[in-house]
C-alpha positions as CSV (number, residue, x, y, z in Angstrom):
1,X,3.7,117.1,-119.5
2,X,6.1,117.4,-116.7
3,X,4.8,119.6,-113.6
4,X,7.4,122.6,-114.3
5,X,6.6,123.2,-118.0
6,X,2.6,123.1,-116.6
7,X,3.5,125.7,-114.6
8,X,5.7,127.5,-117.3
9,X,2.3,127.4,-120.0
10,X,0.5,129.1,-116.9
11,X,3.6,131.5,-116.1
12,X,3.0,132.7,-120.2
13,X,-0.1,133.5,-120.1
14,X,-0.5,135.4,-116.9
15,X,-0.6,139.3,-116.5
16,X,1.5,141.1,-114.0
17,X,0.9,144.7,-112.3
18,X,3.0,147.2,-110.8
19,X,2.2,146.5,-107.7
20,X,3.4,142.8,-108.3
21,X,7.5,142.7,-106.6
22,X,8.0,139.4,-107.4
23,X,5.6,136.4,-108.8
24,X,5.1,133.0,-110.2
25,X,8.3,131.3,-110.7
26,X,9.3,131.6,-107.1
27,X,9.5,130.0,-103.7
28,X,6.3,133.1,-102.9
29,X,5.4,136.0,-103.8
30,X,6.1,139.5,-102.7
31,X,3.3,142.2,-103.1
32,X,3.3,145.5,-102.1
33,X,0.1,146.9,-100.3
34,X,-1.0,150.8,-100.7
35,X,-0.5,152.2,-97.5
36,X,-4.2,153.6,-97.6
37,X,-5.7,150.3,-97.6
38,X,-6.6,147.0,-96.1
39,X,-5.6,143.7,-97.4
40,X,-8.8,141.5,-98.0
41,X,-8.2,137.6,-98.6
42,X,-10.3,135.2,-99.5
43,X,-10.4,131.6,-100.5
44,X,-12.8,129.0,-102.2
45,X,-12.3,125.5,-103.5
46,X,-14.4,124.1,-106.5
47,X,-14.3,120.0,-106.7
48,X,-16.0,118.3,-110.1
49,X,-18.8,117.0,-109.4
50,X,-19.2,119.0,-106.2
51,X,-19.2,122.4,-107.1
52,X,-19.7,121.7,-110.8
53,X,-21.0,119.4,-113.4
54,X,-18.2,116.7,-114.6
55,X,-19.4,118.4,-118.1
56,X,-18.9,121.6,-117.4
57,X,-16.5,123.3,-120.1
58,X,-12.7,124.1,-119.0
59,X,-12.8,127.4,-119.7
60,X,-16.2,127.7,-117.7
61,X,-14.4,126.0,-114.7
62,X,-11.8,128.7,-114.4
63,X,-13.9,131.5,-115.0
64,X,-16.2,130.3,-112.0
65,X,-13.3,129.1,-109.8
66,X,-12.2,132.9,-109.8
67,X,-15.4,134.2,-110.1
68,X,-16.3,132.9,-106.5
69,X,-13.6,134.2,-105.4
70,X,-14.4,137.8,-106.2
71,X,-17.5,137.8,-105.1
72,X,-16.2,137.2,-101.4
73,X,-14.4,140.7,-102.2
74,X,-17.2,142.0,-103.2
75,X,-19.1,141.6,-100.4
76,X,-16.3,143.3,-98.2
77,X,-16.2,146.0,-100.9
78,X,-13.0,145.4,-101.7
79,X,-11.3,146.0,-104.7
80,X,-9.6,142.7,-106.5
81,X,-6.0,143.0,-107.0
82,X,-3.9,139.5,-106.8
83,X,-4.7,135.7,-106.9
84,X,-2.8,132.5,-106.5
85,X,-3.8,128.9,-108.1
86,X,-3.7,125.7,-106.4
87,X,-4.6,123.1,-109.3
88,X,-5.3,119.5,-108.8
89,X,-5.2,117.3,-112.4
90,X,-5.9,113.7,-112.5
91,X,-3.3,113.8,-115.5
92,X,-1.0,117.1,-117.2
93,X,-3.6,117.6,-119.7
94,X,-2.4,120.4,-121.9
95,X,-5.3,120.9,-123.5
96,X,-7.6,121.1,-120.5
97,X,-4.8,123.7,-118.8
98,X,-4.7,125.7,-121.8
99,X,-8.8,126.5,-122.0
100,X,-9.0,126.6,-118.2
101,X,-6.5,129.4,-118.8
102,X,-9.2,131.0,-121.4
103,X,-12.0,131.4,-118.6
104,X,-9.5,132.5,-115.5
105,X,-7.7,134.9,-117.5
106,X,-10.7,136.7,-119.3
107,X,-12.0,137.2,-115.6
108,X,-8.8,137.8,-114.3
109,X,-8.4,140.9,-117.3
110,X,-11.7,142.0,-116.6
111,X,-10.9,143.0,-112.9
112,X,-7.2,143.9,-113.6
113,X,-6.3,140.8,-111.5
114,X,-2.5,139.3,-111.2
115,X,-2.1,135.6,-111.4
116,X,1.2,135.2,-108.6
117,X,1.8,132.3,-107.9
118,X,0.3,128.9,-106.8
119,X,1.2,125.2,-106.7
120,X,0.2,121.8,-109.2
121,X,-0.4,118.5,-108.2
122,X,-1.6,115.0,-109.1
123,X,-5.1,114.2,-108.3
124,X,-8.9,114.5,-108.4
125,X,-9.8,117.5,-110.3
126,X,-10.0,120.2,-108.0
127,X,-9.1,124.1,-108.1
128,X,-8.2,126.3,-105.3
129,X,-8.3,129.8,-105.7
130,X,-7.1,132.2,-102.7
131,X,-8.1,136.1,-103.9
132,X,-6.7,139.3,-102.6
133,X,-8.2,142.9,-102.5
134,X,-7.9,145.9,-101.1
135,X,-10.1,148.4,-99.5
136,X,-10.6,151.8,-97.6
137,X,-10.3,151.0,-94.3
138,X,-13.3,153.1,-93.3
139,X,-15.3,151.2,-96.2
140,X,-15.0,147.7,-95.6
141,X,-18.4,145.3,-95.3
142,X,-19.3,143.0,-92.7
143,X,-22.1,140.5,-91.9
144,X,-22.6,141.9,-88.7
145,X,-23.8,145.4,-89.2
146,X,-27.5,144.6,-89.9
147,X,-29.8,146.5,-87.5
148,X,-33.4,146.8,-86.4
149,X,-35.4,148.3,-89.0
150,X,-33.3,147.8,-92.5
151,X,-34.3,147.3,-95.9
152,X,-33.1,143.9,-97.1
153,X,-31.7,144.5,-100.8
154,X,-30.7,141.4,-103.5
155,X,-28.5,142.0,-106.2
156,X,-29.4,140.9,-110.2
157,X,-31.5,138.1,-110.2
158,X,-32.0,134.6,-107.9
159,X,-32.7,131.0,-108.7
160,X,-30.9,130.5,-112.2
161,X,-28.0,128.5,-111.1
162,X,-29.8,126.3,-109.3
163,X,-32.6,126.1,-111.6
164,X,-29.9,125.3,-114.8
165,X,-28.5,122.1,-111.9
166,X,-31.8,120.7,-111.6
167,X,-32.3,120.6,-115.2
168,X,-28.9,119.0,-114.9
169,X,-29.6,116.1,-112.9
170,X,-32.5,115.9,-114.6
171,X,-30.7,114.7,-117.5
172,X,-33.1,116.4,-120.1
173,X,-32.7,119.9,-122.4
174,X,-31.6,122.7,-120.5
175,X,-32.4,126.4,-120.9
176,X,-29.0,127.9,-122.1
177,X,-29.5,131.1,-120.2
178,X,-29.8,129.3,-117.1
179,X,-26.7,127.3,-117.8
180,X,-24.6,130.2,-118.3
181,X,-25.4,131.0,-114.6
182,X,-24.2,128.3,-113.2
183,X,-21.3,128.0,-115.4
184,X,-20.0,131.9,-115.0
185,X,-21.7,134.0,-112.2
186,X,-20.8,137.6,-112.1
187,X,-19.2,139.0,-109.7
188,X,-20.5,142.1,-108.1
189,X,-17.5,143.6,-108.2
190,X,-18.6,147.3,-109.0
191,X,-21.7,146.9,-106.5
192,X,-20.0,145.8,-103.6
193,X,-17.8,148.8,-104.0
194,X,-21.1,151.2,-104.8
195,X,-22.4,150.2,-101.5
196,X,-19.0,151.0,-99.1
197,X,-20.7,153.7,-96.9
198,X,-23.9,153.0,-97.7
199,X,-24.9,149.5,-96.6
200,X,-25.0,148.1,-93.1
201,X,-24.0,144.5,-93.5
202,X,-23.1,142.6,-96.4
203,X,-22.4,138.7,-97.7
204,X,-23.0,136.6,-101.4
205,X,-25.4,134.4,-102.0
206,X,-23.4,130.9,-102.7
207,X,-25.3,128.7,-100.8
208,X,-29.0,129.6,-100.7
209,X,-30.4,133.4,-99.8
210,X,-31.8,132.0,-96.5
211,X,-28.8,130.3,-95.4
212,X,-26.6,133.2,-96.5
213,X,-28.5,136.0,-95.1
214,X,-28.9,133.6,-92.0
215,X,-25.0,134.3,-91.1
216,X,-25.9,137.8,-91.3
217,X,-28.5,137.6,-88.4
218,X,-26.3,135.6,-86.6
219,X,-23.7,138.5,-86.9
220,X,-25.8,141.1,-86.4
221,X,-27.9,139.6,-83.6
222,X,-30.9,140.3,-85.6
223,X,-33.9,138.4,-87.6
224,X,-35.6,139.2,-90.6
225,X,-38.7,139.3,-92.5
226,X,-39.0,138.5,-96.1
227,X,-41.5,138.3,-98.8
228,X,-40.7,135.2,-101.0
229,X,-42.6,137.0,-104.1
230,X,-40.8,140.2,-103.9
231,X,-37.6,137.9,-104.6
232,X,-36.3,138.7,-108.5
233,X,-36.5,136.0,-110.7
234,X,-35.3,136.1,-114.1
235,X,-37.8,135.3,-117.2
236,X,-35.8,132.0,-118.2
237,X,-36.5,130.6,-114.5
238,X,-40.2,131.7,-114.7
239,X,-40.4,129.8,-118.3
240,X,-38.9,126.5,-117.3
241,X,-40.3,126.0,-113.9
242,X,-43.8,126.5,-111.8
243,X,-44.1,129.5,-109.1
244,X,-43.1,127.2,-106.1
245,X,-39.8,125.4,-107.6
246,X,-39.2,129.2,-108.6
247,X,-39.9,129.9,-104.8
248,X,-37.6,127.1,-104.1
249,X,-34.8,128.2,-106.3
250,X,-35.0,131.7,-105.5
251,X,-34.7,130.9,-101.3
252,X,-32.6,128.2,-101.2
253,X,-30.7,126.6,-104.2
254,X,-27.6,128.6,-103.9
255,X,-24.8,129.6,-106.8
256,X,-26.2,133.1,-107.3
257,X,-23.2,134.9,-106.2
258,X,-25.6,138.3,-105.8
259,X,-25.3,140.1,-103.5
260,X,-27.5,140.1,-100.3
261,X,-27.3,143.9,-98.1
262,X,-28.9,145.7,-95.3
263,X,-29.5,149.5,-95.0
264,X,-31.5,152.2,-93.5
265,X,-35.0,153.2,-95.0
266,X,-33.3,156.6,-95.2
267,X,-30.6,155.3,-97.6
268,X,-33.2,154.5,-100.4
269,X,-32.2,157.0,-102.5
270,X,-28.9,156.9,-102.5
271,X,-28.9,153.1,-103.0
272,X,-30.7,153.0,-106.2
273,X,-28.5,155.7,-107.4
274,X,-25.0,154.5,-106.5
275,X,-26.1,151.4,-108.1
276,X,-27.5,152.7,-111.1
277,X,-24.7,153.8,-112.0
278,X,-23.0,150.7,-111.5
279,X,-25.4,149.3,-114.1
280,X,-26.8,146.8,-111.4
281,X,-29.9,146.1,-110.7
282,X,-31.3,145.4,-106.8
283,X,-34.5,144.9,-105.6
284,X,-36.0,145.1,-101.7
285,X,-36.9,142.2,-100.7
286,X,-37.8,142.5,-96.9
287,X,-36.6,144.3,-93.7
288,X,-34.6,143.3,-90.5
289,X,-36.7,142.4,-87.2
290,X,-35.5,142.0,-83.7
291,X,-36.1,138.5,-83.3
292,X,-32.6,137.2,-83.2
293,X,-31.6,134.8,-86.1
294,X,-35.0,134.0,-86.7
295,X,-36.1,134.2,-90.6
296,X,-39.8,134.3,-91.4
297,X,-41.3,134.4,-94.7
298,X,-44.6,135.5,-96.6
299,X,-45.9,135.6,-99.9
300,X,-47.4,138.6,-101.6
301,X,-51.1,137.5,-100.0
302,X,-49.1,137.9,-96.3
303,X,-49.8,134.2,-96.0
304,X,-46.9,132.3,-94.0
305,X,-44.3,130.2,-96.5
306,X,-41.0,127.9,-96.0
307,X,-38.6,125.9,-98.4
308,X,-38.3,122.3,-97.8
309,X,-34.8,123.2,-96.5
310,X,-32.9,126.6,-96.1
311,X,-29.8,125.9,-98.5
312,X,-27.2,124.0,-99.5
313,X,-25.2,122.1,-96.4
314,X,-21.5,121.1,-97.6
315,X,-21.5,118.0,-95.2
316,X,-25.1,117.6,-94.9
317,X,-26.7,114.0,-96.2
């Protein structure tokens, strides 16, 4: 298949918005931004084998590769509006392109997202996904507004994606539930949102809870406190593995995409309430200390704990 009609199949399929000038088809595109709100961008890259089992369905690929994505708007409470598509093919595999599409698009309808524009090339498989949303400029969440005396708050459940990789490389039976995970996190999209005016600081958890809420500290200037069996764990994790891989999984393994937030004590109430009716579940897990950047964790008995390493390094050994 010649690049040009790849690009035409994906040009078919995609959905358009008002907001959408110009799109795919030429040299860029040409948005047009409400003058009430911020332009958020973000951008992830997914590599096979990297970022996903050489397995992994196609239409599972492109729902995670924009899944990612809008879970770094979510975390800025942002709501999703455009995307572009930088696709890497070791060969025009029709096919492949077309259930790829499947996965990106379902997302992509779910959150009223507009496919604009990208590029194709020859190569390893790879997908690159750059995500735009907009947001209330008064509203917008950062990493650095954690301070002395905040709740810690997770989103959903921790440990599953990781858990479903192990039984991966393992190479025995793994537990569906877990596998559908890793394959297609959920973005918090409605939660992040939710939380605008009522959280301090903000980030997702891609690459391990410690790790993740470890940039937070660093932004805020802060530490924190945690208690590693207050951390939400889903019943398929507590059924395929022992409490301290599920204490493993939980701090550490990384592809949750929930959402990890700060706030006051005072904002209890009005937490559990803006997320209820979100339909999204969050549970405290700890508070913030003054001990700059410094992470300590306990078990439920108060007794000291650490994971063999904090999360996942993308240039580590």
């Amino acid at each position: 298949m010649p690049e040009f009609d790849l690009i035409a199949r994906i040009h078919a399929r995609a959905a358009t918005r008002r907001d959408v000038l110009l799109g795919i088809g030429d040299d860029a595109a040409i948005l047009r931004v409400p003058p009430d709100r911020d332009l958020v961008v973000a951008m992830d890259t997914l590599n096979s084998g990297v970022h996903f089992p050489e397995d992994t369905a196609p239409a599972d690929i492109g729902w995670k590769a924009l899944a990612v994505n809008l879970s770094d708007l979510a975390a800025m409470a942002a709501t999703p509006a455009w995307c572009t598509l930088s696709l890497s093919l070791p060969q025009p595999d029709a096919a492949w392109v077309d259930g790829f599409l499947d996965g990106f698009l379902a997302l992509a309808t779910q959150h009223e997202v507009a496919l604009v524009g990208g590029d194709t090339t020859r190569g390893p498989l790879s997908i690159c996904v750059t995500a735009h949303g907009l947001v209330d400029p008064r509203g917008a969440l950062r990493r650095k507004g954690a301070r002395v005396g905040d709740d810690v708050w997770v989103t959903g459940t921790l440990g599953d994606a990781a858990g479903a990789l192990r039984q991966w490389q393992a190479g025995g039976a793994f537990d569906p539930a877990l596998r559908a995970r890793l394959d297609r996190p959920t973005p918090r999209v409605a939660a992040g949102r939710a939380l605008a005016g009522i959280a301090g600081a903000c980030i997702d958890v891609s690459d391990g809870l410690l790790a993740d809420l470890g940039h937070v500290c660093r932004a805020s200037r802060v530490g924190a406190v945690l208690d590693v069996d207050a951390l939400p764990a889903s019943d398929a994790l507590r059924c395929a593995f022992d409490r301290e891989t599920v204490r493993v999984l939980q701090s550490a393994g990384g592809d949750d995409y929930e959402l990890c937030f700060t706030a006051p004590k005072t904002a209890r109430l009005a937490l559990e309430s803006a997320l209820f009716a979100c339909d999204v579940p969050a549970t405290r897990i700890g508070r913030i200390t003054a001990e700059a950047v410094v992470i300590q964790l306990h078990d439920a008995d108060g007794a000291a704990w650490s994971p063999p390493r904090r999360g996942y390094e993308h240039f580590g050994s």
